[in-house]
C-alpha positions, 0 to 999 in steps of 0.5 A: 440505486447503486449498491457498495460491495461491503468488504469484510475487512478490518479498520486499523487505528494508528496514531494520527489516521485510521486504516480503513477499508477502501470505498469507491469514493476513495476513487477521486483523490487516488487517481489524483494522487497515483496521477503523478510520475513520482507515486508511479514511478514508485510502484510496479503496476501503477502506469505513467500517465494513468489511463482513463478508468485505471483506478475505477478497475483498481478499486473495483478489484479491491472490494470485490469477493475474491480479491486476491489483496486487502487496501487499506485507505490511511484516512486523516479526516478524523484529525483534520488531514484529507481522507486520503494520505496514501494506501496500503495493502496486504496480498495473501502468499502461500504457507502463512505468509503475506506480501505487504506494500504502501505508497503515501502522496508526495504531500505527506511524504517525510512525515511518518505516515508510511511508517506508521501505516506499516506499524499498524499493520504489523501490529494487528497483522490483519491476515495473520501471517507467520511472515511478512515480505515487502520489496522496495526499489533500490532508489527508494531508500526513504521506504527501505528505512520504513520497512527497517525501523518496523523491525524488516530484515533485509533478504536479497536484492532481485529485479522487477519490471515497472510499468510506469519507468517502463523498465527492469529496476533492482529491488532490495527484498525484506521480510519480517517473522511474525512468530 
């Protein structure tokens, strides 16, 4: 009999979805989605093409004990959407402070589900950070308007390497005082 780890982690109510937890089930439509150049490309870690296992090992990290990042699942099944809209997740930093990031499938983008999956968070601020951090790529200027309507300032433009683009792509850096 196979046992699911249980991760003490709170489920998050939005307006049209509920952020839960992540479950091995979640695997399928995860791969599904990251599979695709464009969610990828979107983040630093997700590789292009996705390797086989790769989102197994995610989720394996992500339920484990120590995790060093709580994910949360935007699930819509309650209001007649699929389970899985897109991700978001929190990475615990150092003096009370938090790092937070989100990618949505291509399917719901301009829709308001990363908006709303942010708001909630802030809302219920789960790891109880004094401060938030998120970065975007410059490209990105739909997520760069998530993070300011949700009250982000920007901080700085910096550089990180993506796995998926297989290069250095310049970031513009945001924080949010939770004080």
């Amino acid at each position: 009999m196979i046992q699911e780890q249980i991760v003490v982690q709170p489920t998050i109510a939005a307006e049209r979805f509920v952020l839960r937890p992540l479950r091995r089930s979640d695997a399928g439509l995860i791969a599904m989605y990251t599979a695709d150049r464009r969610v990828a490309e979107g983040t630093r870690t997700i590789p292009h093409p996705l390797p086989p296992g790769a989102t197994e090992a995610y989720v394996a990290r992500a339920l484990a004990e120590k995790r060093a990042e709580d994910v949360w699942v935007m699930d819509g099944s309650a209001s007649g959407h699929v389970e899985v809209i897109g991700l978001v997740s929190l990475t615990h930093m150092d003096r009370e402070q938090s790092e937070i990031k989100y990618w949505v499938a291509p399917a719901f983008w301009n829709t308001g589900y990363a908006s709303e999956a942010v708001a909630a968070i802030v809302a219920a601020n789960p790891h109880r950070a004094r401060t938030l951090f998120a970065e975007v790529f410059q490209d990105n200027t739909g997520s760069a308007r998530v993070l300011t309507n949700n009250g982000f300032e920007y901080l700085g433009d910096a550089e990180v390497y993506s796995v998926a683009r297989g290069a250095t792509v310049a970031t513009w850096t945001y924080l949010r005082r939770m004080d």
